[in-house]
C-alpha positions as CSV (number, residue, x, y, z in Angstrom):
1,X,16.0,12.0,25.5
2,X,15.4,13.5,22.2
3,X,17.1,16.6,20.5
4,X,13.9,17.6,19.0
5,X,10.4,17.8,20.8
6,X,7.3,19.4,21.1
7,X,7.3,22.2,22.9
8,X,5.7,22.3,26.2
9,X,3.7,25.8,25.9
10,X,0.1,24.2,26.4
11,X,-1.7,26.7,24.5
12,X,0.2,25.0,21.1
13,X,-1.4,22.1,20.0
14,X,0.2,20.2,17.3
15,X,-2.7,17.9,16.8
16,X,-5.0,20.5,15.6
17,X,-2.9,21.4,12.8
18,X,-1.8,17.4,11.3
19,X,-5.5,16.4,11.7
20,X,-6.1,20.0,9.1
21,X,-3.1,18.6,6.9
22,X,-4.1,15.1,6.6
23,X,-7.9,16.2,5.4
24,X,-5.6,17.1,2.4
25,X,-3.6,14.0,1.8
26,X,-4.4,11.6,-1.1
27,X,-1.6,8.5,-1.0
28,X,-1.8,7.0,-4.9
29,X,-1.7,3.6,-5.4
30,X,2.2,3.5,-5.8
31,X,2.1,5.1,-2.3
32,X,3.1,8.4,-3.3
33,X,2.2,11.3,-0.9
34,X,0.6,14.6,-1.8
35,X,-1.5,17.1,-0.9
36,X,-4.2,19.0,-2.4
37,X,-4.5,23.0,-2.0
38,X,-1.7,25.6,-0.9
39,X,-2.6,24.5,3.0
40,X,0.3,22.8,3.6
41,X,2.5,25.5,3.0
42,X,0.7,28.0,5.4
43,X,0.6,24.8,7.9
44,X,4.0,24.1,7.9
45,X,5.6,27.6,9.6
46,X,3.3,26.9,12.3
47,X,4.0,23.2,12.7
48,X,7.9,24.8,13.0
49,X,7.1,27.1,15.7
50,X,5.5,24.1,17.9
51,X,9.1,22.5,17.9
52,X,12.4,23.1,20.1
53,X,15.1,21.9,18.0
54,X,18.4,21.9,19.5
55,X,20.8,25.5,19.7
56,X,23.2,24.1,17.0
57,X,20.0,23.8,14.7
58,X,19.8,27.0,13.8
59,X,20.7,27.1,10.6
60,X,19.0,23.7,9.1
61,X,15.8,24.1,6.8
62,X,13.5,23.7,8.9
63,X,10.7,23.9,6.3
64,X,12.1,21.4,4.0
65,X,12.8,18.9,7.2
66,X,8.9,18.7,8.1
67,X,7.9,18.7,4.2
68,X,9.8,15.7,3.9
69,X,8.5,14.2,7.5
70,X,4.9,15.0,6.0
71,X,5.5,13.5,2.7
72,X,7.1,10.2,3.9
73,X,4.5,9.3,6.7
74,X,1.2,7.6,4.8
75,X,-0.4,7.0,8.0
76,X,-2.5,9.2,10.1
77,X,-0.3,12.0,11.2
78,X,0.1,12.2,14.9
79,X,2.1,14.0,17.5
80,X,4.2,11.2,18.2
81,X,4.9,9.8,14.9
82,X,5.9,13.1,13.3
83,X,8.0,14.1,15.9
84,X,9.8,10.5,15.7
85,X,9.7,11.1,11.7
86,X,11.4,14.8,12.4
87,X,14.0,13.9,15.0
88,X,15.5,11.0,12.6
89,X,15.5,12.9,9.4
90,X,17.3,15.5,12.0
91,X,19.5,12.9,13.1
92,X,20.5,12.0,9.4
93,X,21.4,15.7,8.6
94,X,23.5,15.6,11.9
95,X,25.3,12.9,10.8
96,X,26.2,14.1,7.5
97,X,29.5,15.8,6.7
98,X,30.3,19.0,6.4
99,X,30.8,20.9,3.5
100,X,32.4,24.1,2.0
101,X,30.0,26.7,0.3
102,X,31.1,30.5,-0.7
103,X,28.6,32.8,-0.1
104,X,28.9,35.7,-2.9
105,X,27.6,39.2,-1.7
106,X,28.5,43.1,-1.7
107,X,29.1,45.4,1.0
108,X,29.1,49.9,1.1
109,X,33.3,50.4,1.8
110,X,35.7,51.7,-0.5
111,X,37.7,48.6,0.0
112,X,41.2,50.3,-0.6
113,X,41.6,50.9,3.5
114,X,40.3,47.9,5.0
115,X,41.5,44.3,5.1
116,X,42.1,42.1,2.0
117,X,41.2,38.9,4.3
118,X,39.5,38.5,7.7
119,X,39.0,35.1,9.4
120,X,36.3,34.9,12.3
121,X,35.2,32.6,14.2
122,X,35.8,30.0,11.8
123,X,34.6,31.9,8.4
124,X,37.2,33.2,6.1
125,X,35.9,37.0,4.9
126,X,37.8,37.7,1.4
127,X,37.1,41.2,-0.2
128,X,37.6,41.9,-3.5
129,X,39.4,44.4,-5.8
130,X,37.1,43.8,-8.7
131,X,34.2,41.5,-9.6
132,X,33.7,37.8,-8.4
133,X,36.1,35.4,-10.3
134,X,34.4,33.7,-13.7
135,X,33.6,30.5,-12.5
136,X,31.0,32.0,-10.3
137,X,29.0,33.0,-13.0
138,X,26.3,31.0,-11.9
139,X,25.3,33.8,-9.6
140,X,23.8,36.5,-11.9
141,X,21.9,32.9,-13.9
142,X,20.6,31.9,-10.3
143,X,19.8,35.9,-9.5
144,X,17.9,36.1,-13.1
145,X,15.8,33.3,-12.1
146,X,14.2,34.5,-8.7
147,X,12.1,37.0,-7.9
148,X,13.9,40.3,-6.5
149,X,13.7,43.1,-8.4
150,X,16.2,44.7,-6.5
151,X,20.0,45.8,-7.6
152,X,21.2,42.6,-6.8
153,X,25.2,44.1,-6.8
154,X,25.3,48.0,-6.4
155,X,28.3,48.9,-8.7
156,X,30.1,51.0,-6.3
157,X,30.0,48.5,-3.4
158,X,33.0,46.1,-2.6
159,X,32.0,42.8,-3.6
160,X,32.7,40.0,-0.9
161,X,33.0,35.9,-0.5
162,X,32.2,34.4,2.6
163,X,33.8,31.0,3.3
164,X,32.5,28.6,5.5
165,X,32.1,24.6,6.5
166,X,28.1,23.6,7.2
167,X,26.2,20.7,6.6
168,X,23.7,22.4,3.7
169,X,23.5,25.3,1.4
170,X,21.1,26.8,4.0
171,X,22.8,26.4,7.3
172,X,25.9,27.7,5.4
173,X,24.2,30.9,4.4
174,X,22.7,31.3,8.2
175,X,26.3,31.0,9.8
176,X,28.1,33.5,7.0
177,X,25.6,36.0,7.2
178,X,25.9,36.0,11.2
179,X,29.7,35.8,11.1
180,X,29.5,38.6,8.5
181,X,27.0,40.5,10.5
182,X,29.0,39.9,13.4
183,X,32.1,41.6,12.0
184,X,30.1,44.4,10.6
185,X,28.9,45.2,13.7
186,X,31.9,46.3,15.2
187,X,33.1,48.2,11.8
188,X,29.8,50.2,12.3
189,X,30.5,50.7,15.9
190,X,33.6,52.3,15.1
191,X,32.3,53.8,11.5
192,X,29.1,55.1,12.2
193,X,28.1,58.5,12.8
194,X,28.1,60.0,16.6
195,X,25.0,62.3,15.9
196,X,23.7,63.8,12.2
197,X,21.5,66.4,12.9
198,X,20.6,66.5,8.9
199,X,20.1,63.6,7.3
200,X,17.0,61.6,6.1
201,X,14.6,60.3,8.0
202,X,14.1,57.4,6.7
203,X,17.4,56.4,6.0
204,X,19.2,53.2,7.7
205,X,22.1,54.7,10.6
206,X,24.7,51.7,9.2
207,X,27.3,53.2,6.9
208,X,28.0,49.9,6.4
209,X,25.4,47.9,5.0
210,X,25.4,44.1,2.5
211,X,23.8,44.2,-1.2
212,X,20.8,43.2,-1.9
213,X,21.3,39.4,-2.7
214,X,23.1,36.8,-1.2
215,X,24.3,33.8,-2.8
216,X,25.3,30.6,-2.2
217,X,28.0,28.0,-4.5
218,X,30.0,25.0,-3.5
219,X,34.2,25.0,-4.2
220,X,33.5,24.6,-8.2
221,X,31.6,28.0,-8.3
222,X,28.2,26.3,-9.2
223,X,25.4,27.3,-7.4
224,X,24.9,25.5,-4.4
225,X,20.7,25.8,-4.6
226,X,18.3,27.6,-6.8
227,X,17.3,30.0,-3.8
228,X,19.4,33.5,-3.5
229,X,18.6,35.1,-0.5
230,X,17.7,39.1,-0.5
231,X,16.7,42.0,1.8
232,X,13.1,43.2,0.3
233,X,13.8,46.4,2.7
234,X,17.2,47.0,0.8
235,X,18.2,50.1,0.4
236,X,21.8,51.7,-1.2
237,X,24.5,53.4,1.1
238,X,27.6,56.0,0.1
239,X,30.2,53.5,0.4
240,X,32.3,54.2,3.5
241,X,35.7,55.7,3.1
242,X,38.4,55.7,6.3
243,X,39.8,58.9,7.6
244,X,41.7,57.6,10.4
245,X,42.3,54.4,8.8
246,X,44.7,53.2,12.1
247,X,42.7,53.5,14.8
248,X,39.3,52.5,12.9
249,X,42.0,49.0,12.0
250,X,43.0,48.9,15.9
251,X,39.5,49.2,17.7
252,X,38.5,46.5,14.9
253,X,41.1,44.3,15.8
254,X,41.2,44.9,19.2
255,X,37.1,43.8,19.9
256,X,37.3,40.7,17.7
257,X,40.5,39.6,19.8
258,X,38.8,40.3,23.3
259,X,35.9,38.8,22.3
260,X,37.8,35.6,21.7
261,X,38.7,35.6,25.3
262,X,35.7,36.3,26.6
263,X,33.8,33.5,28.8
264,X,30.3,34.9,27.9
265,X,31.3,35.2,24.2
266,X,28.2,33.7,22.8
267,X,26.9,36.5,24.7
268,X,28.0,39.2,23.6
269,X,28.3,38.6,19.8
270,X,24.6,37.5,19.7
271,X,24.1,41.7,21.7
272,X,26.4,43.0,18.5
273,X,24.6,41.3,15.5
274,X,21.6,42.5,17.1
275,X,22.6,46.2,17.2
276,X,24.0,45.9,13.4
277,X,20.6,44.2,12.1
278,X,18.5,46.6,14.0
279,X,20.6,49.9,12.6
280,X,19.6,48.5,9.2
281,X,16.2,49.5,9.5
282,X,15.0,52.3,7.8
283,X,12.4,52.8,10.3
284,X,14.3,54.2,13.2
285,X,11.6,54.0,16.0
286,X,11.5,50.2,15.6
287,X,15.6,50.4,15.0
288,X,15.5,52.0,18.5
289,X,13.4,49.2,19.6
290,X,15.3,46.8,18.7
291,X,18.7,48.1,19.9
292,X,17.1,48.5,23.5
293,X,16.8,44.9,23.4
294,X,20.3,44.3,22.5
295,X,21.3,46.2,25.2
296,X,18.2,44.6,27.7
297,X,20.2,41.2,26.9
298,X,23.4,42.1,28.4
299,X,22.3,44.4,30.8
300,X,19.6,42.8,32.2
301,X,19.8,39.2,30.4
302,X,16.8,37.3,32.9
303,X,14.2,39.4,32.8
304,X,13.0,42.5,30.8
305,X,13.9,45.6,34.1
306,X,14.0,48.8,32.9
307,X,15.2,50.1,36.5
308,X,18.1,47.8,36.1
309,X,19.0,48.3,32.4
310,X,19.5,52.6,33.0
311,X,21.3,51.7,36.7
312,X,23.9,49.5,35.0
313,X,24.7,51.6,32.0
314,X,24.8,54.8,33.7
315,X,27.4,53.2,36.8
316,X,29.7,53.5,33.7
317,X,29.9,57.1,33.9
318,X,31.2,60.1,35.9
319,X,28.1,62.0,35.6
320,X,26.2,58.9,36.4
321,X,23.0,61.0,37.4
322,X,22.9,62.8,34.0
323,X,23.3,59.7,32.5
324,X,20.6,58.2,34.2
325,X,18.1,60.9,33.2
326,X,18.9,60.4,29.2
327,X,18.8,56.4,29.8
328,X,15.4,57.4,31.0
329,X,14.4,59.5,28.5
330,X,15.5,57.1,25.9
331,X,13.2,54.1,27.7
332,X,10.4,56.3,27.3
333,X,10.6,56.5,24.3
334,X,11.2,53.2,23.5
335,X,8.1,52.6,25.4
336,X,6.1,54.8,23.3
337,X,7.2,53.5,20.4
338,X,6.0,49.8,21.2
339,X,2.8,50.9,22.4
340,X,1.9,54.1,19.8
341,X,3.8,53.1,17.4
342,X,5.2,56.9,17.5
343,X,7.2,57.3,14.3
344,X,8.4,61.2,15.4
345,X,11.6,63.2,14.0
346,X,13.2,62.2,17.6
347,X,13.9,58.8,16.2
348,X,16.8,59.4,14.9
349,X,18.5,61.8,17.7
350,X,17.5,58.8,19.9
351,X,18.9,56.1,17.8
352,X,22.1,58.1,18.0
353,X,21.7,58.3,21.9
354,X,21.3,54.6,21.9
355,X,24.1,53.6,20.3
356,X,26.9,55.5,22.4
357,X,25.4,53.9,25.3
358,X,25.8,50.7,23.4
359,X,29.0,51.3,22.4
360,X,30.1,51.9,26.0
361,X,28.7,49.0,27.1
362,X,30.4,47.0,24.8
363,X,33.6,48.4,25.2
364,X,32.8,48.1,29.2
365,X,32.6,43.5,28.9
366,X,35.5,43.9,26.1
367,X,37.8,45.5,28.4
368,X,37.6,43.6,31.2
369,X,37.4,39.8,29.8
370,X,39.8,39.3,32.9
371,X,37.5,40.3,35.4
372,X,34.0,38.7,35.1
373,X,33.4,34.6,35.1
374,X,30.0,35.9,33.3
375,X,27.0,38.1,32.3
376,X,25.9,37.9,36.3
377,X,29.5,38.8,37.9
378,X,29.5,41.9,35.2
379,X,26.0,42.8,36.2
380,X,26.7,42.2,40.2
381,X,29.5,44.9,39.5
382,X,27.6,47.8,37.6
383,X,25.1,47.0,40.7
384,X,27.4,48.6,43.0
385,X,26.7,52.3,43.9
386,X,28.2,54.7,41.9
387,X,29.4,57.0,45.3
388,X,32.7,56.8,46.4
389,X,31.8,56.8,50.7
390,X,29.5,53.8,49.7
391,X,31.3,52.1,48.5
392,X,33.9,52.6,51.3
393,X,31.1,51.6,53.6
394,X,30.6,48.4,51.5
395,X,34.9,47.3,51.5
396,X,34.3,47.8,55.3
397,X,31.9,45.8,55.6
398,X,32.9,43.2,53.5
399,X,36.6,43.0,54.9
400,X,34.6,42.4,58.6
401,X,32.9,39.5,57.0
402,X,35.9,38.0,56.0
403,X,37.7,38.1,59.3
404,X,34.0,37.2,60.9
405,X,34.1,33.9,58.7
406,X,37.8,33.0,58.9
């Protein structure tokens, strides 16, 4: 069986769209392939979203892989000879080696309190004292080049290389910035505000947030591609100084070391990078959005119910009934703002609201990596009721079934 294939949804039809791109196609008499028009390029993102590619393709260029499928095929294009055209050139980048690339960026700490060097999962995290070592000066060359207008390095943020082994400049910058999100995530869990009653509305919740370009250089310090990659929503954050420096360092430590032993891992890191990418939005009704489906994926992972996503998170709680009600609250909200697109002054309380519940959550599958085989045992506990006679009814009941099946 192939690795890559169409997908199955019927209502895609690949067809359609390589019958449009080959009414562009001149072949010269060399055989060279091109196309006339800017069609292509508005064809090509579709043709993309027609194909499963395997999990560990993530981060491959997916663009460039069916410009050079397009471009080496002078037949008529067809279903079945451009997905046999895609899944070899996939093949080839498979096969190749992989590759060191440094991925230069900034981040909003006052570096002084936190960690010279983190490795996780695999990327090595190195923050610097000053500014990136000379024989990366390709950056700010590369940065002049493309199109961003945006402060590229913020002078008061701690500037950053992220280390890592991938197979191409691009899949290297995927799996840094997710390994990099991933450990931000549970800085910001631990750094971010509780509640800011004042504040601006418009203003992401992160305290810790990346600069505005990202870019990417193999072991000599030359740029690894032409392309720097850039937020055009960026916006600058008050670096974030430590108070309690220790316990900040222990939770830190603490999450990335339980996460490690978790057996749903994959799991739960893909719930945290969620909740760090969606608290980088400056508009907090879709931030609030978005964080309800980090938390929909863990607590309720197979389908989207509301019912069971406020039961489970409130089990975790003494005053589970309060709980309940501000769960509620919260999905109404997040309701509204899918539907209405309701952009009130409630946002941000509700963002707030959101997170704690996150956080608990969190903290709830860290804490007990011992306990659950996966997301489902987890779940099958918080489905137990929260009432201590029930629950004596249930060991009852349970402990007759036992001697009933002996």
């Amino acid at each position: 069986t192939m690795s890559v294939h169409w997908t199955k949804e019927k209502r895609l039809q690949p067809a359609i769209i390589l019958k449009k791109i080959d009414s562009g196609k001149t072949i010269s008499p060399t055989g060279k392939i091109s196309f006339s028009g800017f069609d292509v390029f508005e064809l090509i993102p579709a043709l993309i979203s027609m194909i499963d590619f395997p999990s560990k393709a993530e981060g491959i260029d997916k663009s460039t892989l069916l410009w050079k499928t397009i471009s080496s095929i002078p037949a008529s294009l067809t279903p079945d000879n451009v997905i046999r055209k895609v899944e070899e050139l996939y093949a080839l980048q498979e096969a190749s080696r992989e590759l060191p690339f440094h991925i230069l960026t900034s981040i909003s700490i006052e570096n002084s309190k936190f960690p010279k060097e983190i490795n996780i999962e695999g990327a090595r995290i190195r923050l610097l004292a000053a500014d990136f070592p000379k024989r990366f000066a390709s950056r700010s060359v590369t940065i002049k080049k493309a199109p961003p207008t945006i402060d590229a390095t913020p002078s008061n943020y701690t500037r950053l290389i992220v280390t890592v082994k991938a197979k191409s400049p691009q899949a290297a910058v995927t799996k840094a910035l997710r390994l990099l999100d991933l450990q931000r995530a549970i800085w910001c869990l631990n750094g971010n505000s509780g509640m800011e009653i004042w504040g601006k509305e418009w203003e992401p919740i992160n305290k810790i947030r990346l600069g505005g370009v990202h870019s990417v250089h193999h072991e000599n310090g030359k740029a690894a591609t032409e392309t720097v990659w850039f937020d055009p929503n960026f916006s600058e954050a008050a670096p974030l100084t430590l108070n309690d420096t220790r316990t900040f360092r222990s939770n830190s430590i603490y999450a990335i070391r339980q996460l490690r032993k978790s057996k749903y891992s994959a799991l739960l890191q893909s719930a945290l990078i969620r909740y760090v990418r969606a608290f980088d939005e400056k508009d907090l009704a879709s931030a609030l959005v978005k964080l309800w489906g980090a938390i929909e994926s863990l607590a309720s992972p197979r389908d989207a119910n509301y019912d069971l996503v406020t039961k489970r998170c409130s089990f975790l709680f003494k005053e589970h009934s309060y709980h309940r009600q501000i769960l509620e609250h919260l999905r109404e909200f997040r309701n509204h703002s899918v539907h209405e697109g309701d952009q009130g002054g409630a946002a941000k309380t509700n963002c707030f609201q959101l997170q704690f519940y996150f956080f608990h959550l969190i903290y709830f599958h860290l804490g007990n990596v011992k306990s659950f085989d996966s997301i489902d045992d987890a779940n099958e506990f918080l489905d137990m009721p929260p009432d201590r006679v029930l629950l004596g009814k249930k060991k009852k009941l349970i402990e007759q079934a036992l001697r009933f099946v002996r």
